[in-house]
C-alpha positions in Angstrom: 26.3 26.5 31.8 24.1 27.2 28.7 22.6 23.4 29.0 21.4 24.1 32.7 20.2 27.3 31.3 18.6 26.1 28.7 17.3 22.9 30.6 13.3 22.0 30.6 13.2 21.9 34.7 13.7 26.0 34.3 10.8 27.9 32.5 10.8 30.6 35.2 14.1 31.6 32.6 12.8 33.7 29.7 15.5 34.9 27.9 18.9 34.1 28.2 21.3 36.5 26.5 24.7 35.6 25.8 27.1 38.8 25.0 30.3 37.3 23.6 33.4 40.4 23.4 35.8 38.5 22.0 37.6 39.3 18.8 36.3 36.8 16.8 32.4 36.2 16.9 31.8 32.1 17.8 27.8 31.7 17.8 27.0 28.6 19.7 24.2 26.4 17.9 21.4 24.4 18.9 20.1 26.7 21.6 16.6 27.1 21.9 14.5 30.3 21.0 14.9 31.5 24.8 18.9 32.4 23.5 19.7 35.9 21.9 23.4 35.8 20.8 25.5 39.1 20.7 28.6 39.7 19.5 30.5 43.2 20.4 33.1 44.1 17.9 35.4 45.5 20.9 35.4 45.3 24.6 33.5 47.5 26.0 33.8 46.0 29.4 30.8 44.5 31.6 29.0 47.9 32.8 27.8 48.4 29.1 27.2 44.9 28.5 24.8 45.0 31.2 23.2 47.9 30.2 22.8 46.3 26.9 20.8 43.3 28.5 18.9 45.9 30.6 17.6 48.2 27.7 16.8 44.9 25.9 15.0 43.5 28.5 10.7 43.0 28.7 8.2 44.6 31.0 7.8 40.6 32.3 11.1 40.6 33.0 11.2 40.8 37.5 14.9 39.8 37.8 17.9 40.3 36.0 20.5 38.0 36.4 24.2 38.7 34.9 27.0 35.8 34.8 30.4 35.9 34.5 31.8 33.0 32.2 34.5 31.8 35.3 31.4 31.1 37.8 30.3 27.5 37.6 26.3 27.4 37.9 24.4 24.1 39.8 21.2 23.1 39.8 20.1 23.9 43.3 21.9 27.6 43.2 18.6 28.1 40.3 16.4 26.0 42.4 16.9 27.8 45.4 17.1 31.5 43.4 13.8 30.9 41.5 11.8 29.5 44.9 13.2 32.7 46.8 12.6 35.0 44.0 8.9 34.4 44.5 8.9 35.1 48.6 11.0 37.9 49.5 9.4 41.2 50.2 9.7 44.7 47.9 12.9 45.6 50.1 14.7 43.2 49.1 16.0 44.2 45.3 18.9 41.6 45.3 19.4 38.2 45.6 22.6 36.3 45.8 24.5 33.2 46.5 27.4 32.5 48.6 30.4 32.3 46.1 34.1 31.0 46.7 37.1 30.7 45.0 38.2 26.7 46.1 37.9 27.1 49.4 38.0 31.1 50.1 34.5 33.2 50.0 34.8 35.5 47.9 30.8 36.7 48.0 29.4 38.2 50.2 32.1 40.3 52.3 31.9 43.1 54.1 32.0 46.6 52.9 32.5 48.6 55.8 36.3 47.3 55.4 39.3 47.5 53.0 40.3 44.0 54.3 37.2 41.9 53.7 39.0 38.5 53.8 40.1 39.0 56.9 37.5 40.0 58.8 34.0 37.9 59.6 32.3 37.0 56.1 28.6 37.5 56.2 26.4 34.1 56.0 23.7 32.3 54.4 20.0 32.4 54.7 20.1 35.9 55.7 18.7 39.6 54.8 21.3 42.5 54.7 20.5 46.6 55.2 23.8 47.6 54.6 28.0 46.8 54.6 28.2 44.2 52.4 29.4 43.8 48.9 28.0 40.8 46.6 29.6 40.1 43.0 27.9 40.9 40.3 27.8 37.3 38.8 25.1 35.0 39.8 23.1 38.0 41.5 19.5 39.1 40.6 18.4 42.0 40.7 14.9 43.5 40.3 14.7 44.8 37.1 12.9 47.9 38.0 14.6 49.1 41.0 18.1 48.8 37.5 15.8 50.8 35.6 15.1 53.2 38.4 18.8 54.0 39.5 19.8 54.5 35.4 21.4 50.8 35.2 25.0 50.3 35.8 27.3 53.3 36.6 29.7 53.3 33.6 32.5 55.2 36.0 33.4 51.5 36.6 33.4 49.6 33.5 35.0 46.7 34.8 36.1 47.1 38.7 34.2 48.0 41.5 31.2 47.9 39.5 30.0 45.0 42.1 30.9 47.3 44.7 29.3 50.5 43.8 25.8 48.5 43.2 26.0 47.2 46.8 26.4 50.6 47.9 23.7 51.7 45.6 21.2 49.6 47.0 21.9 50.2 50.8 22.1 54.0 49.9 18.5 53.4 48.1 17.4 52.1 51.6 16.9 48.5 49.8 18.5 45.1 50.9 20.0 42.3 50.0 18.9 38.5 50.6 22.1 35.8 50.8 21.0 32.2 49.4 22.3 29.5 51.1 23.6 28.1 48.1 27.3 28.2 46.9 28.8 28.3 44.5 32.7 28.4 42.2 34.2 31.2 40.7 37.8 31.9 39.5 38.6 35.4 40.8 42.3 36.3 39.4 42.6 39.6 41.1 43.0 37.8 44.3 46.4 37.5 43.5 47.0 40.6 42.1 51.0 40.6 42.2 51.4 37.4 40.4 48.3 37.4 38.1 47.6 40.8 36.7 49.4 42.7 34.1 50.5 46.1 34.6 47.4 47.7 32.9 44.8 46.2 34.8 46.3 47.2 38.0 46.2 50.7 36.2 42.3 50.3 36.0 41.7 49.1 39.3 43.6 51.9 40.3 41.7 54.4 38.7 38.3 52.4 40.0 39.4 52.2 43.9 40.4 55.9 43.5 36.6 56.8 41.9 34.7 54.5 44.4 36.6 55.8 47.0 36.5 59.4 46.8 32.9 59.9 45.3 30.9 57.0 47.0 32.5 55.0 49.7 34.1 58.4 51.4 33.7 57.1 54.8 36.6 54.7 54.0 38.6 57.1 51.6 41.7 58.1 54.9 41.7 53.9 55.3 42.5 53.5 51.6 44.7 55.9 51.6 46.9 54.8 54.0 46.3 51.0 52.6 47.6 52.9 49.1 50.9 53.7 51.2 51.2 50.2 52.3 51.1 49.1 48.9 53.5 51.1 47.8 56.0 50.0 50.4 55.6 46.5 49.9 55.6 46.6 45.9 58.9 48.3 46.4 60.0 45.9 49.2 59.3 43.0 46.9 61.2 44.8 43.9 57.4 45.9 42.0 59.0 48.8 41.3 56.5 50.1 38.2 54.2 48.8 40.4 55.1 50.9 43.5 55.6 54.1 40.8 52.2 53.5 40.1 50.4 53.3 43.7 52.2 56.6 44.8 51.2 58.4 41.8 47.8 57.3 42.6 48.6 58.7 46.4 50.3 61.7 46.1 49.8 62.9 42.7 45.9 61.7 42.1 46.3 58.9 39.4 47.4 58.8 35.7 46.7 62.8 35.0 48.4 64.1 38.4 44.7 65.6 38.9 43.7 65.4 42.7 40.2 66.8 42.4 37.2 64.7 41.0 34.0 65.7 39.6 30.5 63.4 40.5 28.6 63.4 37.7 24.6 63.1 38.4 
């Protein structure tokens, strides 16, 4: 990724910055001056990395582009990015690629759904007003219209950060072009059951719960009763911490048994 980044055929691509979280800091060498390297001495998920880029960022700057280390970048996906970039009118404030994981498509779905896989997936080469959802890797967003909203919404430090944005943009009366480029990422929560560990099902949890009740609300009965279903199959399936977990969520109103929720401004 950093060589196609950092390639000669791309001088639309100002400044890359490359926000490393791990424990120990590993700056890569031999990038040119186009690279900024940061090292965070903890986690602090990807809403305030992005918000680090963001504040960073130039007045030049018209798109801001954020990439997830498991999404493999090609040569026409930044053709076909920069060359749109340049034509799409004021409304549209995002731009993104079609995106699967192997052969599922994982970006963009629809939004106006809790089962997004299994209903029609929006296509290529088109302009969206409203209920879809694009991942936050790989998409470009104007710069401005970030600064305008406050940047990312730190209520979702990690999940459903793609989500609320989507929502933020169609609520801001703004669309969304899909490139007809795709490409690979490696999403893990797909198979939540046999790939996530017990606390980041806690944090989507407490994400589905805060995008639910304070933004998507029009869906908030539907994920309650999917919440139920959950539950029922975890405990089918012998998930029993699991199925503790998703009723809590349910009946009791997550970790702190508190059902009501305050939307800060």
């Amino acid at each position: 990724m950093n060589k196609l980044l950092a390639s000669a055929a791309f001088p639309e691509i100002r400044e890359v910055l490359i926000f490393d979280n791990s424990q120990k800091a590993t700056e890569p060498q031999g990038l040119d001056t186009r690279f900024t390297y940061y090292h965070s001495k903890e986690n602090v998920g990807l809403a305030q990395a992005y918000n680090y880029a963001l504040k960073n960022s130039v007045e030049q700057d018209v798109w801001f582009v954020t990439l997830d280390q498991d999404t493999t970048l090609t040569e026409a996906y930044l053709q076909e990015l920069i060359s749109s970039s340049d034509k799409v009118p004021d409304s549209v404030v995002a731009i993104a690629p079609i995106i699967k994981d192997q052969d599922q498509q994982i970006s963009p779905v629809r939004s106006d759904t809790l089962r997004p896989l299994h209903s029609a997936l929006p296509q290529g080469n088109q302009t969206y007003s409203s209920d879809i959802m694009v991942i936050n890797s790989a998409t470009a967003v104007r710069t401005d219209f970030l600064k305008k909203i406050g940047g990312y919404n730190l209520e979702f430090p990690l999940d459903y950060l793609d989500h609320w944005l989507s929502w933020r943009i169609f609520n801001e009366k703004k669309q969304i072009n899909i490139l007809s480029q795709e490409l690979q990422h490696q999403l893990s929560v797909l198979d939540y059951a046999n790939q996530m560990n017990f606390s980041r099902y806690q944090a989507i949890l407490d994400a589905e719960k805060c995008y639910y009740s304070l933004y998507a609300t029009h869906l908030f009965l539907n994920y309650r009763q999917q919440l139920f279903l959950r539950g029922a199959k975890q405990v089918v399936t012998g998930k029993l911490n699991y199925a503790r977990q998703t009723f809590k969520f349910l009946f009791l109103g997550g970790n702190n048994g508190d059902k009501s929720t305050k939307k800060s401004d």
